[in-house]
C-alpha positions as CSV (number, residue, x, y, z in Angstrom):
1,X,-80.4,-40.2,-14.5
2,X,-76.6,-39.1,-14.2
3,X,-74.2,-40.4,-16.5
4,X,-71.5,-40.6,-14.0
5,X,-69.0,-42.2,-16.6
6,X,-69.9,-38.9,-18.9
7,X,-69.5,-36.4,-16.1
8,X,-66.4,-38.4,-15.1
9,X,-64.9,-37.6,-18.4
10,X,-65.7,-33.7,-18.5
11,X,-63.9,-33.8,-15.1
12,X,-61.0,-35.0,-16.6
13,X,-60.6,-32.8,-19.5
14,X,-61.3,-29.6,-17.4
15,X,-58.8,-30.4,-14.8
16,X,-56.3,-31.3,-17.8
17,X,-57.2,-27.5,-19.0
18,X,-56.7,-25.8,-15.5
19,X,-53.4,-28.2,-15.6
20,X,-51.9,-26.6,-19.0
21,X,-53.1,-23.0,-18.6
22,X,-51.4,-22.8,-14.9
23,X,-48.5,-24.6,-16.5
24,X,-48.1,-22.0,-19.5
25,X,-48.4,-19.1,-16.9
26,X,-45.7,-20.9,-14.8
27,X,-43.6,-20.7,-17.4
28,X,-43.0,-17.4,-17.7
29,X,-42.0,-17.2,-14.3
30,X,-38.7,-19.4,-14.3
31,X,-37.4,-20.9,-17.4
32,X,-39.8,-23.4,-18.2
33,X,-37.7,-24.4,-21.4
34,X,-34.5,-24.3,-19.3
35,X,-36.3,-26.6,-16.7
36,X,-37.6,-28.9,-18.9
37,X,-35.5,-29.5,-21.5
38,X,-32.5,-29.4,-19.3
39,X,-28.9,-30.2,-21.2
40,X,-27.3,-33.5,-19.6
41,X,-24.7,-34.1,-22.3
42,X,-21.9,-32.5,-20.4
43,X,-22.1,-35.6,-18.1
44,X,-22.4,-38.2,-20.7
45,X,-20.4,-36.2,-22.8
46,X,-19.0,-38.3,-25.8
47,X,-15.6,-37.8,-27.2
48,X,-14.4,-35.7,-29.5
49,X,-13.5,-38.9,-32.1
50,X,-11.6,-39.2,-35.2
51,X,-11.1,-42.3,-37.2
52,X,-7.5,-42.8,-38.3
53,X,-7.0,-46.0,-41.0
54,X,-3.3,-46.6,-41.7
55,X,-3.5,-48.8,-45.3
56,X,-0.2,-49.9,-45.0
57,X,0.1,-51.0,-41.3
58,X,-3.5,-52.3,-42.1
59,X,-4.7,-51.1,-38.8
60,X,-7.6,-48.4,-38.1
61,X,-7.1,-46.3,-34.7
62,X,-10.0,-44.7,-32.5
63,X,-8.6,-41.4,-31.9
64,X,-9.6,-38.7,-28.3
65,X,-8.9,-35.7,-30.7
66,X,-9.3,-33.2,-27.4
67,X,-6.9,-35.6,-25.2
68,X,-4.8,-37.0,-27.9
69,X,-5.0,-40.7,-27.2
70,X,-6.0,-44.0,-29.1
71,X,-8.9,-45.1,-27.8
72,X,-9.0,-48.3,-29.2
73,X,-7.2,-50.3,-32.3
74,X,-8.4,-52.6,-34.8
75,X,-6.9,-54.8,-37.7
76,X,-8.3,-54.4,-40.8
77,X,-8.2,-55.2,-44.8
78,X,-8.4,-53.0,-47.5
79,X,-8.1,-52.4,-51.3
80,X,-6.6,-54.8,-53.7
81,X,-3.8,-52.9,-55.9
82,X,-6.5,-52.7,-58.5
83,X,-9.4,-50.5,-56.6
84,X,-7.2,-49.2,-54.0
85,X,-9.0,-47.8,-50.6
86,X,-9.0,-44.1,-51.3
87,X,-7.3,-41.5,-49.1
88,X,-7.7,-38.2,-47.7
89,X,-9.8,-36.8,-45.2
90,X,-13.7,-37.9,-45.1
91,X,-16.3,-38.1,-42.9
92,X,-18.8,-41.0,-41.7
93,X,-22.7,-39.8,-43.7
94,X,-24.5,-43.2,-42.8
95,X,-24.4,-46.3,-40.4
96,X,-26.5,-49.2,-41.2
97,X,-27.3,-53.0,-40.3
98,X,-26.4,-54.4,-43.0
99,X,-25.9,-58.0,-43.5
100,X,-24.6,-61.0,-45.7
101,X,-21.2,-60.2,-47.6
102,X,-21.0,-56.5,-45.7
103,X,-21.2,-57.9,-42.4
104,X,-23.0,-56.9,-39.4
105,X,-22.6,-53.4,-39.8
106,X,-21.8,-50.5,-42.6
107,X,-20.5,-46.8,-41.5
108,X,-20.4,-45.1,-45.2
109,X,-17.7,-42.1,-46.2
110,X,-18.2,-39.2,-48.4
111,X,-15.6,-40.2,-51.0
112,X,-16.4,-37.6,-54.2
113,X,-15.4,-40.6,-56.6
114,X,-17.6,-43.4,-55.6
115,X,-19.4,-45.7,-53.0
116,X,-16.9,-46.8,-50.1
117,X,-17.1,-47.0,-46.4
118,X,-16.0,-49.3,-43.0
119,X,-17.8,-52.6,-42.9
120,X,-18.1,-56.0,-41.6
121,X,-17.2,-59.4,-43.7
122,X,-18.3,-63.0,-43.5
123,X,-14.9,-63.7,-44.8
124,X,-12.9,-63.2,-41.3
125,X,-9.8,-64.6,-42.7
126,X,-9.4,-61.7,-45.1
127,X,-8.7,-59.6,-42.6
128,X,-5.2,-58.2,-42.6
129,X,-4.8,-58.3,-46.3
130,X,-5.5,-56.1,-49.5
131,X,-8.4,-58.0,-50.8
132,X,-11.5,-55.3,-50.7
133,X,-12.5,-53.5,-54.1
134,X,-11.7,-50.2,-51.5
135,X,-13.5,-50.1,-48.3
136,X,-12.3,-51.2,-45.7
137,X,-13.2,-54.3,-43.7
138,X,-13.2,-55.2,-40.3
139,X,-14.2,-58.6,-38.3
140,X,-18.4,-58.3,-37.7
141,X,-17.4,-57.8,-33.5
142,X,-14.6,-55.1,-34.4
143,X,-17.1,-53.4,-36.3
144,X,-20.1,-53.8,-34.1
145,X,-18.2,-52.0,-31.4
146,X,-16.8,-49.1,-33.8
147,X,-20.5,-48.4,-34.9
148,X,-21.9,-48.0,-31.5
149,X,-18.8,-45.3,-30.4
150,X,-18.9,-42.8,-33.4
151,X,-21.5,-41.2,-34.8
152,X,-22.4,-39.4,-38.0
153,X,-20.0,-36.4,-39.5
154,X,-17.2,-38.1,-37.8
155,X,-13.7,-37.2,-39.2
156,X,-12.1,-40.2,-41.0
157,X,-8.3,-39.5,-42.3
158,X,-7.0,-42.6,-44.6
159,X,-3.0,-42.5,-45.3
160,X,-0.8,-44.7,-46.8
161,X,2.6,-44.8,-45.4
162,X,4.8,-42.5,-47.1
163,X,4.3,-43.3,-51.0
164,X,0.0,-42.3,-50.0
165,X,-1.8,-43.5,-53.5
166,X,1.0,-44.7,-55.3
167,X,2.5,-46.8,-51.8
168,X,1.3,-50.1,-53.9
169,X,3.3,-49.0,-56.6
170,X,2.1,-47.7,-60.2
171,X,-1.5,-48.6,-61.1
172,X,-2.2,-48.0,-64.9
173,X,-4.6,-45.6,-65.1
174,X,-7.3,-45.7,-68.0
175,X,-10.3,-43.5,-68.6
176,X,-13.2,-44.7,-66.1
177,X,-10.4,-45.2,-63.3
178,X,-11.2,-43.8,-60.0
179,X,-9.0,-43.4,-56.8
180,X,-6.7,-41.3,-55.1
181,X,-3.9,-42.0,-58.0
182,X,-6.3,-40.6,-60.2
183,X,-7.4,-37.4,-58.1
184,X,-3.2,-37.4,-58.1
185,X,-2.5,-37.0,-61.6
186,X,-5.8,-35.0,-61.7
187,X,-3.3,-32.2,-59.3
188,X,0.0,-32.7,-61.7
189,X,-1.9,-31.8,-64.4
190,X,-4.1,-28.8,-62.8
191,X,-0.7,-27.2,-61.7
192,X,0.8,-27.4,-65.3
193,X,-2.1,-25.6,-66.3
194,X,-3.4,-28.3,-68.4
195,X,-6.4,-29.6,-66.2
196,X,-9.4,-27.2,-65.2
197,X,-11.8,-29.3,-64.3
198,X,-13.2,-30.8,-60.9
199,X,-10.7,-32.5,-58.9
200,X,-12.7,-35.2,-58.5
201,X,-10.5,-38.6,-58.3
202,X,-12.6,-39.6,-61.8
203,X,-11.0,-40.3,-65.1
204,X,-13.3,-38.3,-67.1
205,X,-13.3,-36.7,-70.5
206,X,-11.9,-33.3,-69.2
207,X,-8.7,-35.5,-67.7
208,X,-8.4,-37.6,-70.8
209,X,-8.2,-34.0,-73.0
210,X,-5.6,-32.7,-70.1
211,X,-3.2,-35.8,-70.6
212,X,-3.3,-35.9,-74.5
213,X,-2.4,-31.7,-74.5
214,X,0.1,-32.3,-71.8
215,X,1.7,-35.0,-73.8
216,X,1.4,-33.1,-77.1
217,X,3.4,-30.2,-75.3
218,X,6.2,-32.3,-74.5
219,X,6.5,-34.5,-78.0
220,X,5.6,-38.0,-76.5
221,X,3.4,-40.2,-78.1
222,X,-0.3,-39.7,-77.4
223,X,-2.2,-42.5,-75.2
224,X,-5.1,-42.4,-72.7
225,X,-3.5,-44.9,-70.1
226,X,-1.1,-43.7,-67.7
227,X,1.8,-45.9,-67.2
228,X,5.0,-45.7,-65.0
229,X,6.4,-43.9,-67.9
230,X,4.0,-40.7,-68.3
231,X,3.8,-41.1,-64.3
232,X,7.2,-40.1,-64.7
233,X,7.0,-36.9,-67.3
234,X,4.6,-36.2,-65.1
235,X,6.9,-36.0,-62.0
236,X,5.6,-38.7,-59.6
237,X,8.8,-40.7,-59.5
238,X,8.7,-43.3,-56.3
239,X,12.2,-43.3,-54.4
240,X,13.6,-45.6,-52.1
């Protein structure tokens, strides 16, 4: 007796055989790779984007880097004068769904000195204010729609007016400080030769040992907190 179900089968798989072994011959005919894997992105093609976050206008801008336009504008909050949102130039390594105080949403930055990024809030009426301890926060739908136009290695650029770190005025620094004050002072004192290690924005050891040479080279007391005074034997003198 036949077993038509059986035969069926063997059917099936030879045909599928004939099917790949004309298709691999096929393909060395016309471009088979070409063909099939055929590039579409030039018609969807997404902008080239940067994120630009203004702390003192507490606004972040969408930027068309190739056509030079603002995209789209958002209000945000950021740092409280105590952990300050840093600045510089960064780049977006991870998006997530967060949830509960972080919001909806979470796009996180490379900063060298710690943990920050852009995220949502369930405190909406924070916005517009320095209130973070240095990310920067957006309302959940602001940040909802940010996180579905950019996409990972993004350029981010945070600025601060024209005082940049020190635009909230002085900050004392002490050892275990972080920030772009710190990665500041961290310059001042690798310029005057005093500072050779990483310019990392972290109060370390090898900064603290940099400050007390530096001040034992100009005669001022010795101290491991930076104040408005050393700020200024240090030449980072805020002018009106």
């Amino acid at each position: 007796m036949v077993d038509l179900k059986a035969k069926s089968k063997r059917h099936l798989v030879i045909n599928g055989l004939i099917f790949l072994i004309l298709l691999f011959k096929l393909s060395h005919l016309i471009n088979f790779r070409h063909w099939y894997l055929a590039d579409t992105s030039s018609k969807y093609k997404r902008p080239k984007l940067t994120i630009l976050i203004e702390v003192d206008k507490k606004q972040l801008s969408l930027i068309d880097r190739e056509n030079e336009q603002v995209i789209k504008s958002y209000v945000i909050a950021t740092g409280k004068p105590d952990s300050p949102t840093p600045l510089g130039t960064f780049k977006i390594i991870e998006k997530a769904k967060w949830g509960e105080g972080f919001g909806t949403r979470w796009l996180g930055l490379n900063v060298p000195w710690g943990i920050y990024g852009i995220h949502g809030t369930n405190q909406p009426y924070s916005i517009g204010g320095n209130v973070s301890a240095g990310c920067v926060r957006m309302c959940n739908s602001d940040v909802e729609d940010l996180y579905e136009r950019v996409a990972i290695d993004t350029p981010v650029v945070i600025i601060n007016g024209d005082f940049g770190p020190f635009g909230q005025g002085f900050r004392t620094l002490k050892p275990g400080d972080r920030g772009a004050d710190v990665l500041e002072v961290q310059k001042r004192l690798s310029r005057l030769g005093f500072y050779t290690s990483s310019l990392d924005g972290i109060y370390g050891e090898g900064m603290k040992q940099a400050l007390i040479d530096f001040l034992k080279s100009r005669n001022i007391p010795l101290a491991d907190k930076i104040d408005e005074r050393i700020y200024r034997e240090l030449g980072i003198i805020l002018m009106d």
